[in-house]
mmCIF entry with sequence, helices, sheets and N, C-alpha, C, O atoms, coordinates in Angstrom:
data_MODEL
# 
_entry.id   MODEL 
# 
_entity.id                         1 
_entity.type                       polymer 
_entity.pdbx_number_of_molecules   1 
# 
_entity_poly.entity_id                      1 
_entity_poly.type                           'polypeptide(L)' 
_entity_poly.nstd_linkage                   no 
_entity_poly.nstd_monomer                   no 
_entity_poly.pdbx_seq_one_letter_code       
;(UNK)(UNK)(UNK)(UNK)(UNK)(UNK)(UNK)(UNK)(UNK)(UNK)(UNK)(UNK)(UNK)(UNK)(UNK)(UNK)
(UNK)(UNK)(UNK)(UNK)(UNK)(UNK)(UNK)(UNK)(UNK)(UNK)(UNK)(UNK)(UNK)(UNK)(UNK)(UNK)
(UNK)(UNK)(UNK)(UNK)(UNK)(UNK)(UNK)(UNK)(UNK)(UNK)(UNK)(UNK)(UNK)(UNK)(UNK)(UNK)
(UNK)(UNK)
;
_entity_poly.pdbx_seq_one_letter_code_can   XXXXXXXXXXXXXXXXXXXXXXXXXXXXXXXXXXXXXXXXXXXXXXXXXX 
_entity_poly.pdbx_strand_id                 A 
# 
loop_
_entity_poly_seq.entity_id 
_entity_poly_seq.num 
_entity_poly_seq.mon_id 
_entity_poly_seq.hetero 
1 1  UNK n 
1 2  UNK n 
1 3  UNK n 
1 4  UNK n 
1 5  UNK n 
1 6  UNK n 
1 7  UNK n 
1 8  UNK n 
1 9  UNK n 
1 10 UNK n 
1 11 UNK n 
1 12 UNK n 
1 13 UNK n 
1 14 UNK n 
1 15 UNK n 
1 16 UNK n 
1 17 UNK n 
1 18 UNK n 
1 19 UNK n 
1 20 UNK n 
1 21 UNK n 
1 22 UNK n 
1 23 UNK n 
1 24 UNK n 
1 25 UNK n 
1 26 UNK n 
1 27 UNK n 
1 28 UNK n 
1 29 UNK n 
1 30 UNK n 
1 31 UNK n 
1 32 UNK n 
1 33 UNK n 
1 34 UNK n 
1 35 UNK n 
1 36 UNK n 
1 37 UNK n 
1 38 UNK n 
1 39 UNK n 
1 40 UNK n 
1 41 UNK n 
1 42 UNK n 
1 43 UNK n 
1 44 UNK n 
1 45 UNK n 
1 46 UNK n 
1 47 UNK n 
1 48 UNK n 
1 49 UNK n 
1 50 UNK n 
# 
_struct_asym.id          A 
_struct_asym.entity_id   1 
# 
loop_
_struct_conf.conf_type_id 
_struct_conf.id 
_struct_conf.pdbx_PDB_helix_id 
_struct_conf.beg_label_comp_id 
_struct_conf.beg_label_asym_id 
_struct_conf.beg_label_seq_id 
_struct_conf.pdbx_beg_PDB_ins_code 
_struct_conf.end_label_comp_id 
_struct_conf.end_label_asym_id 
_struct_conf.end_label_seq_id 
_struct_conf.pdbx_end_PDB_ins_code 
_struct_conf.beg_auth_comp_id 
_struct_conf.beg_auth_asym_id 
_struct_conf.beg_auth_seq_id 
_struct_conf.end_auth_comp_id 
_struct_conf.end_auth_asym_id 
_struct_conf.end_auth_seq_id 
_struct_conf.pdbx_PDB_helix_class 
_struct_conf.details 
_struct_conf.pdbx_PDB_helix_length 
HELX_P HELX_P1 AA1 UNK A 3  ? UNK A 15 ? UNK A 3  UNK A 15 1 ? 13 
HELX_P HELX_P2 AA2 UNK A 22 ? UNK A 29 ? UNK A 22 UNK A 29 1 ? 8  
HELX_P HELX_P3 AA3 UNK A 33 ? UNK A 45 ? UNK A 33 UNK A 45 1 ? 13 
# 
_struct_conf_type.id          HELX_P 
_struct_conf_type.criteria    ? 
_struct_conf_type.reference   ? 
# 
loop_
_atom_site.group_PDB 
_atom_site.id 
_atom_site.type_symbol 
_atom_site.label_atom_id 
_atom_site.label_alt_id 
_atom_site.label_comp_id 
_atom_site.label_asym_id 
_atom_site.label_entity_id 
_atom_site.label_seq_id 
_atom_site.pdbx_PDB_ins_code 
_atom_site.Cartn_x 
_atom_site.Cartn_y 
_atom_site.Cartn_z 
_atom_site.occupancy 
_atom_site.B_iso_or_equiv 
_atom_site.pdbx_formal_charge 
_atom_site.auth_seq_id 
_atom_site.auth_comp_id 
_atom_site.auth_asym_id 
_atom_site.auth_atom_id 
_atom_site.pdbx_PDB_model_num 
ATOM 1   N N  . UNK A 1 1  ? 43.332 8.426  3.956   1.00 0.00 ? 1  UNK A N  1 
ATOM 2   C CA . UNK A 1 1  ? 43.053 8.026  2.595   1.00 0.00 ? 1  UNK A CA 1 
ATOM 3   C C  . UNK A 1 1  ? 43.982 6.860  2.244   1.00 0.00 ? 1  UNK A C  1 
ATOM 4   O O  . UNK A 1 1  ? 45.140 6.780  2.653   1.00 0.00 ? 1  UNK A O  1 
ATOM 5   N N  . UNK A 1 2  ? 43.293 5.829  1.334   1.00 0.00 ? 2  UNK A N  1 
ATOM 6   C CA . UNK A 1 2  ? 43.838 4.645  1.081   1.00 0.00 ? 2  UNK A CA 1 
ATOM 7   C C  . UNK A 1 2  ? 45.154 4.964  0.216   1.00 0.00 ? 2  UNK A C  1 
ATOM 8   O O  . UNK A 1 2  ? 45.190 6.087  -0.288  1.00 0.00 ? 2  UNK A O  1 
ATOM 9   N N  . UNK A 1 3  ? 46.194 4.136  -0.004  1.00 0.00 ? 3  UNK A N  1 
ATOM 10  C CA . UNK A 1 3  ? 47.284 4.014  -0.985  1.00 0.00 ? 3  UNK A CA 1 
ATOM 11  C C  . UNK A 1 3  ? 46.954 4.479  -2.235  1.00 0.00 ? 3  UNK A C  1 
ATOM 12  O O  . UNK A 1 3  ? 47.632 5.348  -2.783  1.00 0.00 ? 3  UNK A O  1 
ATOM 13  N N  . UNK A 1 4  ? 45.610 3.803  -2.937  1.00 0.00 ? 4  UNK A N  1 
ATOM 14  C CA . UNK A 1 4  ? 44.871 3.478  -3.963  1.00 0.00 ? 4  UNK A CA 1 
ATOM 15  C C  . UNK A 1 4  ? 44.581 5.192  -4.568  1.00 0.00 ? 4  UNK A C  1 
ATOM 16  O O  . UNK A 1 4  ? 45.090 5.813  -5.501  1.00 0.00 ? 4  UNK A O  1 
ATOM 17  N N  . UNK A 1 5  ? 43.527 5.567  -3.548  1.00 0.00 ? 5  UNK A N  1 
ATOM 18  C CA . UNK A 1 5  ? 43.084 6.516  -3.419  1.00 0.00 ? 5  UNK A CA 1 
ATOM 19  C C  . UNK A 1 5  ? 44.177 7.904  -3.873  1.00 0.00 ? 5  UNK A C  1 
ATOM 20  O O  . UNK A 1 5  ? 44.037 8.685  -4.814  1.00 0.00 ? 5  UNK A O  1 
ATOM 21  N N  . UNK A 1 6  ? 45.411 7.850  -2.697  1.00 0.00 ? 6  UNK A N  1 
ATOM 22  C CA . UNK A 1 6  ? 46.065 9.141  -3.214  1.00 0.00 ? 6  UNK A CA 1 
ATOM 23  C C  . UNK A 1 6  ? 46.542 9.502  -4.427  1.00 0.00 ? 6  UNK A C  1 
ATOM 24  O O  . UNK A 1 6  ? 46.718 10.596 -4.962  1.00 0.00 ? 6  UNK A O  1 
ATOM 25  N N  . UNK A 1 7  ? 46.818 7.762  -4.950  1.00 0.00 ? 7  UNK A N  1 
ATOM 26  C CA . UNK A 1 7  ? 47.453 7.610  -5.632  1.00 0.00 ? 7  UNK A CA 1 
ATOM 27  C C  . UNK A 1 7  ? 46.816 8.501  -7.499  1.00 0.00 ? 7  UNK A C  1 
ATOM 28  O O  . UNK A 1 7  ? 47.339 9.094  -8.443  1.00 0.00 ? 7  UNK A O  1 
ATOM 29  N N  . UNK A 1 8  ? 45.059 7.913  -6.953  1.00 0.00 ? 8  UNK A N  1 
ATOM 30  C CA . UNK A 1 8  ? 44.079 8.517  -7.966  1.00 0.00 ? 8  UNK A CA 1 
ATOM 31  C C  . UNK A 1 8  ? 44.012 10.118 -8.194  1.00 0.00 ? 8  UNK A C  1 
ATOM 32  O O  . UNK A 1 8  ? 43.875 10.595 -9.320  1.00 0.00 ? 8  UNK A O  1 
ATOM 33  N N  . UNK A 1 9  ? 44.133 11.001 -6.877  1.00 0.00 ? 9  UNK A N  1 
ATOM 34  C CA . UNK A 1 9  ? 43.834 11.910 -6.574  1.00 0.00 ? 9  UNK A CA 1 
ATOM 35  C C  . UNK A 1 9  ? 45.123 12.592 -7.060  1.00 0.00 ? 9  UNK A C  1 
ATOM 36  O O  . UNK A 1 9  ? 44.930 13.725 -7.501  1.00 0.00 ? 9  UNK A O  1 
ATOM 37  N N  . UNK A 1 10 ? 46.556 12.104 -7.081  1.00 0.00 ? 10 UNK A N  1 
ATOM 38  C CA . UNK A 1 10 ? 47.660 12.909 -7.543  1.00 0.00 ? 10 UNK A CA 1 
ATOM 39  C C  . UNK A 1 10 ? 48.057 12.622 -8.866  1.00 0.00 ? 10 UNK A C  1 
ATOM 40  O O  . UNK A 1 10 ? 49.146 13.000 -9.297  1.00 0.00 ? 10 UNK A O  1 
ATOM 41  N N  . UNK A 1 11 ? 47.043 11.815 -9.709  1.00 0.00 ? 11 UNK A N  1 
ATOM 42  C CA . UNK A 1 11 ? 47.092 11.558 -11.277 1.00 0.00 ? 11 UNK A CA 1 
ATOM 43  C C  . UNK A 1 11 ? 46.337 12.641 -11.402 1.00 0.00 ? 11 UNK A C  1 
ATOM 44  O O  . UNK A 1 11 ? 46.698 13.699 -11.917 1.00 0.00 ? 11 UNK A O  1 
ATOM 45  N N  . UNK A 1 12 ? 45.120 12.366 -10.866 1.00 0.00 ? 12 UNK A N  1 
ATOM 46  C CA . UNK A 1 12 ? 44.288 13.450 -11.693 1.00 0.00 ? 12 UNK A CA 1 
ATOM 47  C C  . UNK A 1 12 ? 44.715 14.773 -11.489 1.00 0.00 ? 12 UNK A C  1 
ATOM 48  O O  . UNK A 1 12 ? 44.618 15.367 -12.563 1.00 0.00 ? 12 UNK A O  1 
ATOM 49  N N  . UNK A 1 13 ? 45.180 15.569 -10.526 1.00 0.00 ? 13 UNK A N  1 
ATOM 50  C CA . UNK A 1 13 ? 45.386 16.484 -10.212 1.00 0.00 ? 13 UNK A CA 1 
ATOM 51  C C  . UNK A 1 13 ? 46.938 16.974 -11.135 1.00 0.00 ? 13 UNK A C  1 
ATOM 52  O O  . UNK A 1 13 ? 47.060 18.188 -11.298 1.00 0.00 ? 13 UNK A O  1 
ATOM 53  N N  . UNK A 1 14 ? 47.793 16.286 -11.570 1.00 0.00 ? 14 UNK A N  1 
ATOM 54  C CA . UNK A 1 14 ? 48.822 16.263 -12.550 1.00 0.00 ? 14 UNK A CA 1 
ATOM 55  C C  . UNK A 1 14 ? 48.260 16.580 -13.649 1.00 0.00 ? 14 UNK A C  1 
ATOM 56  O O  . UNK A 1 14 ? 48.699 17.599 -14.182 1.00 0.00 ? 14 UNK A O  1 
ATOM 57  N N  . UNK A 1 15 ? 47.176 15.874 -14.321 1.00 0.00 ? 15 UNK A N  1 
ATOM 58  C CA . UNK A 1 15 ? 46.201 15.668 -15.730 1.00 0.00 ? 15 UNK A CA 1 
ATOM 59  C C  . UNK A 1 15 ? 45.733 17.261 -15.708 1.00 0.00 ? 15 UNK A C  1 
ATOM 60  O O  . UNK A 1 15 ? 45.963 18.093 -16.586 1.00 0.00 ? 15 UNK A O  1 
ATOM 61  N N  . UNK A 1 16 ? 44.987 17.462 -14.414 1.00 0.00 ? 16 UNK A N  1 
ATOM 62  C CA . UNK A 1 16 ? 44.635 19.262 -14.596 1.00 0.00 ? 16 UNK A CA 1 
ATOM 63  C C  . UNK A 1 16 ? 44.927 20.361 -14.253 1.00 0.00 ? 16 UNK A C  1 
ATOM 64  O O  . UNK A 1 16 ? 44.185 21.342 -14.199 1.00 0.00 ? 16 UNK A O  1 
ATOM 65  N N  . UNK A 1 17 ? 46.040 20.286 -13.991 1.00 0.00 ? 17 UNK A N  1 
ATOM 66  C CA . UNK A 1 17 ? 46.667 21.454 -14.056 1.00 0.00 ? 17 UNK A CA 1 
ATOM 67  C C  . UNK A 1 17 ? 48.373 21.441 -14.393 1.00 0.00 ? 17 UNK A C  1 
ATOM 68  O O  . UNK A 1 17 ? 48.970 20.372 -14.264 1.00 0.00 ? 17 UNK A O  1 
ATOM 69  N N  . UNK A 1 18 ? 48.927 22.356 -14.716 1.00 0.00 ? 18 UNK A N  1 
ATOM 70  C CA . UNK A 1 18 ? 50.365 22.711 -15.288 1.00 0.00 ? 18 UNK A CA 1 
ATOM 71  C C  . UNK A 1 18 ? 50.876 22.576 -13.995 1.00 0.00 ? 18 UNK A C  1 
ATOM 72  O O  . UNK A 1 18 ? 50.495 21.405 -13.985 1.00 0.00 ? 18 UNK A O  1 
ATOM 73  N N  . UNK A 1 19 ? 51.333 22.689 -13.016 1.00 0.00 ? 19 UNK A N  1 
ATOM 74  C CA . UNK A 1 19 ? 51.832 22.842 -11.715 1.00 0.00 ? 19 UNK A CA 1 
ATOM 75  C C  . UNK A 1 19 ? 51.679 22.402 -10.735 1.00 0.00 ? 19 UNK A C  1 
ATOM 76  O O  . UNK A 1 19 ? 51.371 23.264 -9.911  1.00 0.00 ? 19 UNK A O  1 
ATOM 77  N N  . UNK A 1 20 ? 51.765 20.888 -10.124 1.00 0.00 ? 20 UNK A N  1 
ATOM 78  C CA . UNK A 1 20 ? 51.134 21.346 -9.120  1.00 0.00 ? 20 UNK A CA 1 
ATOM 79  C C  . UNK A 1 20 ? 52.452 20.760 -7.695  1.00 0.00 ? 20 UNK A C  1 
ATOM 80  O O  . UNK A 1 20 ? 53.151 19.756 -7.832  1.00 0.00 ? 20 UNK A O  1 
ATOM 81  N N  . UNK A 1 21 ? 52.486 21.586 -6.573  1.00 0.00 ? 21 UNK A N  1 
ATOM 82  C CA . UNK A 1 21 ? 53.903 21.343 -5.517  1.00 0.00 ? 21 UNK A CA 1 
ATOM 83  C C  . UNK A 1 21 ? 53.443 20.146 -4.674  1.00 0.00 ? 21 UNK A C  1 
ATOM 84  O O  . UNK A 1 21 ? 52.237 19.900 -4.646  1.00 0.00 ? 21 UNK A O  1 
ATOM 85  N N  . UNK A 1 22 ? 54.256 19.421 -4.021  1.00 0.00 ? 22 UNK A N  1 
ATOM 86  C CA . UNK A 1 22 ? 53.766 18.363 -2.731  1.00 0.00 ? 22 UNK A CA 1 
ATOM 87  C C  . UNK A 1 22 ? 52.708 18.909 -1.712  1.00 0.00 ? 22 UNK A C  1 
ATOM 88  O O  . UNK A 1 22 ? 51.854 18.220 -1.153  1.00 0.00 ? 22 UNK A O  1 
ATOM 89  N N  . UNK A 1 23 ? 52.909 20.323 -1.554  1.00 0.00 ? 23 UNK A N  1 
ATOM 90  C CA . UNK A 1 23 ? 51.906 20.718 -0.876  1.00 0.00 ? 23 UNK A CA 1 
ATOM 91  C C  . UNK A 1 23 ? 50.459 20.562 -1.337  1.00 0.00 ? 23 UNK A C  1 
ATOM 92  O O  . UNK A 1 23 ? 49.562 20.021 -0.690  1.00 0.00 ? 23 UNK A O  1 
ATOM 93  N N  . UNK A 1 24 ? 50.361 21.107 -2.530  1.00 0.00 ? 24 UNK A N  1 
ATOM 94  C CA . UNK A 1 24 ? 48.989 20.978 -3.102  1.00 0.00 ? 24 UNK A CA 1 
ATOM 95  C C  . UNK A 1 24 ? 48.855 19.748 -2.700  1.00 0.00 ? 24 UNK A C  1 
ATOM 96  O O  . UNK A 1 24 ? 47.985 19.506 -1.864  1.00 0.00 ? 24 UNK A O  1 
ATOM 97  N N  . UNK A 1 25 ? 49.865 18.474 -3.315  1.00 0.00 ? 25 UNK A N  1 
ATOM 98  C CA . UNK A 1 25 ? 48.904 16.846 -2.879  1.00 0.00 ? 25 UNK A CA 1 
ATOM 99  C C  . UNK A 1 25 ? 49.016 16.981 -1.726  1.00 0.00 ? 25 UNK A C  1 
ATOM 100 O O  . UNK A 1 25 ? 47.831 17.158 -1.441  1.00 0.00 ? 25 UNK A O  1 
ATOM 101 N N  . UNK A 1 26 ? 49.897 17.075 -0.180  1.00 0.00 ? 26 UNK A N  1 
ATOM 102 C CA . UNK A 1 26 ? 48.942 16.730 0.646   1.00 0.00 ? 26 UNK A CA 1 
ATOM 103 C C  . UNK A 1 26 ? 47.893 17.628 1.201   1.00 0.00 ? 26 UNK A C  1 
ATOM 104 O O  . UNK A 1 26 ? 47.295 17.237 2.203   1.00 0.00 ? 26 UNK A O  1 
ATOM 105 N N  . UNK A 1 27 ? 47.466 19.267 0.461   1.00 0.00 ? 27 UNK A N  1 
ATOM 106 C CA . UNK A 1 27 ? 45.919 19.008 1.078   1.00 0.00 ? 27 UNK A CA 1 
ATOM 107 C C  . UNK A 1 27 ? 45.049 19.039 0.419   1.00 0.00 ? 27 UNK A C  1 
ATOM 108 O O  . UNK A 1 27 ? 43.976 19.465 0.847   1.00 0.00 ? 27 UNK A O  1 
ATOM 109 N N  . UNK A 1 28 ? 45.227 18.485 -1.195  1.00 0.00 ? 28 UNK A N  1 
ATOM 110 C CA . UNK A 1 28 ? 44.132 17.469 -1.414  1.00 0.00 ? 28 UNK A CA 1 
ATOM 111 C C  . UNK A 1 28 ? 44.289 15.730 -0.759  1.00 0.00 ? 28 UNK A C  1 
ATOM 112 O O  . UNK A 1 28 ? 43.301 15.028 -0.545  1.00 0.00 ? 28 UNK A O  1 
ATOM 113 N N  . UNK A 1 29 ? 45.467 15.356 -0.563  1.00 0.00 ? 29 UNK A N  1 
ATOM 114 C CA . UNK A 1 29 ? 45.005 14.023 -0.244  1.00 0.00 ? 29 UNK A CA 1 
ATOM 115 C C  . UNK A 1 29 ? 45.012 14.153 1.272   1.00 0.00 ? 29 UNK A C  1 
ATOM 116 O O  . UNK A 1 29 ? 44.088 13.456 1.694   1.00 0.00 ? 29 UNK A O  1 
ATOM 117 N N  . UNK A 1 30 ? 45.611 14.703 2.201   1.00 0.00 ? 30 UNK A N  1 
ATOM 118 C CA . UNK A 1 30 ? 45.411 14.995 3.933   1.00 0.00 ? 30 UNK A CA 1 
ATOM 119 C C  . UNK A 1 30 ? 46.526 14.162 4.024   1.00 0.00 ? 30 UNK A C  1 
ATOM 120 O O  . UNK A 1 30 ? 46.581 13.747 5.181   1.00 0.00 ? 30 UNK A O  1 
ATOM 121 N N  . UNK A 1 31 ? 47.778 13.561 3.098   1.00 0.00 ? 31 UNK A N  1 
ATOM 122 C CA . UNK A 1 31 ? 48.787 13.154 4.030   1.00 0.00 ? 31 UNK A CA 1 
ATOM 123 C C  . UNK A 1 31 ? 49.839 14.173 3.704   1.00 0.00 ? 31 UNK A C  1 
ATOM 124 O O  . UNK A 1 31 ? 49.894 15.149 2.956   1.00 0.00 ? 31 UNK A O  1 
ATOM 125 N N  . UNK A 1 32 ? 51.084 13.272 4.989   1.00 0.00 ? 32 UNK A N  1 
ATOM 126 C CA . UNK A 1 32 ? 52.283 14.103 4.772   1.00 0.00 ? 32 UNK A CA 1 
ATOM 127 C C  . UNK A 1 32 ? 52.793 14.141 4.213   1.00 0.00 ? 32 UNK A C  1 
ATOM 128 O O  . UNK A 1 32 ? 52.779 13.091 3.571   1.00 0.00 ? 32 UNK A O  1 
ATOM 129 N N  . UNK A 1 33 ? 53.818 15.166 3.680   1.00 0.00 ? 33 UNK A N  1 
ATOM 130 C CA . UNK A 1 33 ? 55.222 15.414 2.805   1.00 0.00 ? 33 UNK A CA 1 
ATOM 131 C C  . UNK A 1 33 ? 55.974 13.985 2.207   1.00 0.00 ? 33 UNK A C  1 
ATOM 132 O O  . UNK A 1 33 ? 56.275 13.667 1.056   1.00 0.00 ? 33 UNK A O  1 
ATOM 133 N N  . UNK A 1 34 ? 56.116 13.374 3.336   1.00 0.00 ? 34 UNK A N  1 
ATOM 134 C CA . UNK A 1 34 ? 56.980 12.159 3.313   1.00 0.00 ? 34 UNK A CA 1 
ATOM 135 C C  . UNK A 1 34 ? 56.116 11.160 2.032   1.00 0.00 ? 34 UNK A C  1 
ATOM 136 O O  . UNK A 1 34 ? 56.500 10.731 0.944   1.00 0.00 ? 34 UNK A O  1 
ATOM 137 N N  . UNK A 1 35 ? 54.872 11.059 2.728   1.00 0.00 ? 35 UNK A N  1 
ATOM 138 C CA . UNK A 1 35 ? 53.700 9.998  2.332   1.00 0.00 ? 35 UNK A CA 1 
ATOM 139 C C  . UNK A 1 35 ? 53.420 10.709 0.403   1.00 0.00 ? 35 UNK A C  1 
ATOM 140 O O  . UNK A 1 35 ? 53.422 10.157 -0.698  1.00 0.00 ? 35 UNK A O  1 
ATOM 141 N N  . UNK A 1 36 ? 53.296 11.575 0.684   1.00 0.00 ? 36 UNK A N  1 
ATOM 142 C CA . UNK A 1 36 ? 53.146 12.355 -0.817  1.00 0.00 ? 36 UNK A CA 1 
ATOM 143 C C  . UNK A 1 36 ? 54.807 11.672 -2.264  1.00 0.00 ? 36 UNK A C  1 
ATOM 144 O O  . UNK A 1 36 ? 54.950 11.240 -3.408  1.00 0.00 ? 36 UNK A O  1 
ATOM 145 N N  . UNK A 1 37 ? 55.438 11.972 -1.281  1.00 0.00 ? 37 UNK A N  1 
ATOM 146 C CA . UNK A 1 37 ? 56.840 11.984 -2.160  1.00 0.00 ? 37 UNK A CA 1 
ATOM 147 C C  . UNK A 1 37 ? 56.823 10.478 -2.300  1.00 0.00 ? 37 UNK A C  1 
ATOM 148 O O  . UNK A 1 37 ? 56.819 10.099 -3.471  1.00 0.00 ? 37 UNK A O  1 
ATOM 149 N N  . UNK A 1 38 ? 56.814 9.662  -1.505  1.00 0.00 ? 38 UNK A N  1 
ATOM 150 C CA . UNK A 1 38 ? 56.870 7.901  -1.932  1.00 0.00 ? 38 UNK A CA 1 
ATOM 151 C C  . UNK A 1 38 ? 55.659 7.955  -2.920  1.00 0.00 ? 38 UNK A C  1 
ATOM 152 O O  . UNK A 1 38 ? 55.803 7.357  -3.987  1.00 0.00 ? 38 UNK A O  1 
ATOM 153 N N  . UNK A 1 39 ? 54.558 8.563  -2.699  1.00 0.00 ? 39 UNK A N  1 
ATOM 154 C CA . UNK A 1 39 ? 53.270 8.288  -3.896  1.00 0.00 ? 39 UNK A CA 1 
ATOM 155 C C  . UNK A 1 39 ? 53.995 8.550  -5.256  1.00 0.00 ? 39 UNK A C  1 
ATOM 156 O O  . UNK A 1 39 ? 53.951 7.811  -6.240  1.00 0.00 ? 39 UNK A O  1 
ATOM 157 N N  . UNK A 1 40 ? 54.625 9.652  -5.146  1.00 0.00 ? 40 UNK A N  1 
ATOM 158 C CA . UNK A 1 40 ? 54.988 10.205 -6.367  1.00 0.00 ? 40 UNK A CA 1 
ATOM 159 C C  . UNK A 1 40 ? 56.001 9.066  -7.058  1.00 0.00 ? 40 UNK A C  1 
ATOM 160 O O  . UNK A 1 40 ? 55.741 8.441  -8.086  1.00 0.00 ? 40 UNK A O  1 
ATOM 161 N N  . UNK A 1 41 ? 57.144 8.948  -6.302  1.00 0.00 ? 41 UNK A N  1 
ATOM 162 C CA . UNK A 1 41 ? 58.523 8.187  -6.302  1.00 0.00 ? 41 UNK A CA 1 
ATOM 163 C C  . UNK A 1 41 ? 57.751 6.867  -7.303  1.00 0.00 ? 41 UNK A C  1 
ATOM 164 O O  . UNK A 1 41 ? 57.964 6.544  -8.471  1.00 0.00 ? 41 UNK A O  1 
ATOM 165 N N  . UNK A 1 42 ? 56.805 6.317  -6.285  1.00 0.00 ? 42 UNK A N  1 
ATOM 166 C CA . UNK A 1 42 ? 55.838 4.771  -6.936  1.00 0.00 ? 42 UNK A CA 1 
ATOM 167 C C  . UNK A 1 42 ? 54.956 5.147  -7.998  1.00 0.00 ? 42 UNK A C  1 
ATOM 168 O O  . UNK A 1 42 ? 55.027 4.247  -8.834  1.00 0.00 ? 42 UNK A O  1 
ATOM 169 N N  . UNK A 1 43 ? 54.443 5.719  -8.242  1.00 0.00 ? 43 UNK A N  1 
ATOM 170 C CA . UNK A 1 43 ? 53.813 6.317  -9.504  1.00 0.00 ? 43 UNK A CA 1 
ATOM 171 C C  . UNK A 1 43 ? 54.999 6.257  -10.890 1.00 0.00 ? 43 UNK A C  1 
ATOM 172 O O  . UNK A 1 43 ? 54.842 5.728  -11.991 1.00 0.00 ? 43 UNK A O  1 
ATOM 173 N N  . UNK A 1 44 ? 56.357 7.110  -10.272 1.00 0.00 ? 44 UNK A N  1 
ATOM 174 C CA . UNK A 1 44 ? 57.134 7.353  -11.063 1.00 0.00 ? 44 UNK A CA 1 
ATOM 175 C C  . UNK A 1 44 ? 57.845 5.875  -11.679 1.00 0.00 ? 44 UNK A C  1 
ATOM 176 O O  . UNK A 1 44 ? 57.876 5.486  -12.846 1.00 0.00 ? 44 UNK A O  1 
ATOM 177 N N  . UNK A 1 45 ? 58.300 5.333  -10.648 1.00 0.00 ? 45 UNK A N  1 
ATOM 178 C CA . UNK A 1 45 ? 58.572 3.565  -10.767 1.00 0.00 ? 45 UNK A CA 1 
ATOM 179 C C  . UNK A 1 45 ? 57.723 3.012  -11.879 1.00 0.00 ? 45 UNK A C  1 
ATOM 180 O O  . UNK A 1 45 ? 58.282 2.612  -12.900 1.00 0.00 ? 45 UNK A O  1 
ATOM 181 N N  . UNK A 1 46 ? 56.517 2.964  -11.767 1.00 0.00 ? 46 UNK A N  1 
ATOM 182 C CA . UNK A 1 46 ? 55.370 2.430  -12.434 1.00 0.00 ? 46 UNK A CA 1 
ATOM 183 C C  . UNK A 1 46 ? 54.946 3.181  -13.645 1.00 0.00 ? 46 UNK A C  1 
ATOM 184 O O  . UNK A 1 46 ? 53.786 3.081  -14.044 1.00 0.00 ? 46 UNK A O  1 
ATOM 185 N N  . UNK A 1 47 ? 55.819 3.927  -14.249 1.00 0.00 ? 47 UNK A N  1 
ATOM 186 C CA . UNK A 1 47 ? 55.839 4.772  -15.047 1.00 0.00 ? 47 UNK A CA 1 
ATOM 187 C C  . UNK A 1 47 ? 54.448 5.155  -15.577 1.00 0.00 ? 47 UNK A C  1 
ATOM 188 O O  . UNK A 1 47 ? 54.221 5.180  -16.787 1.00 0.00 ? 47 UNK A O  1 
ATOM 189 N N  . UNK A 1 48 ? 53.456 5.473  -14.587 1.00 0.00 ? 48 UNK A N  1 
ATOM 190 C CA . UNK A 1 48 ? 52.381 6.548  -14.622 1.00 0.00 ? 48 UNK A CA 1 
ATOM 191 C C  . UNK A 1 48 ? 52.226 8.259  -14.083 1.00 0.00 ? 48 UNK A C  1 
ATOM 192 O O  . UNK A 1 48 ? 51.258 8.994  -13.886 1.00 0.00 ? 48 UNK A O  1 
ATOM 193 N N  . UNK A 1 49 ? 53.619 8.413  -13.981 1.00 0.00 ? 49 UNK A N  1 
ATOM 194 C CA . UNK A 1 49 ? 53.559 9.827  -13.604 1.00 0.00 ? 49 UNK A CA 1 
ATOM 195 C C  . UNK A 1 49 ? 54.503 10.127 -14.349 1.00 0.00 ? 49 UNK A C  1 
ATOM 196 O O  . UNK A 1 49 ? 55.430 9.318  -14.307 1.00 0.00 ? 49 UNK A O  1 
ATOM 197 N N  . UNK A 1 50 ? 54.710 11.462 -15.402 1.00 0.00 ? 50 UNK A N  1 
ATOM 198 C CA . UNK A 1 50 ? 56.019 11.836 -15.984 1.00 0.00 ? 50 UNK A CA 1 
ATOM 199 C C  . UNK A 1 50 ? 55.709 13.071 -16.077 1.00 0.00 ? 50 UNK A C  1 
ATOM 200 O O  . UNK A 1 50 ? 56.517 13.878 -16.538 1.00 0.00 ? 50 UNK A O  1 
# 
């Protein structure tokens, strides 16, 4: 899955539900731990994740 993509998939998934762990994003998005936590980290940078 693209940059773009996970990036969509771990907004929305924040938006619906109260909880959700790195695990949940990677197996909704199919990457790793590592790849999950920089999504988050850059999201967070870009102040679209809080």
């Amino acid at each position: 899955m693209h940059e773009n993509d996970r990036h969509r998939v771990i907004l929305s998934a924040v938006q619906d539900r109260s909880l959700v762990t790195v695990i949940d994003l990677c197996t909704l998005t199919g990457a790793s731990e590592a790849t999950v936590r920089r999504d988050i980290n850059t999201l967070d940078e870009q102040k679209r994740l809080r």
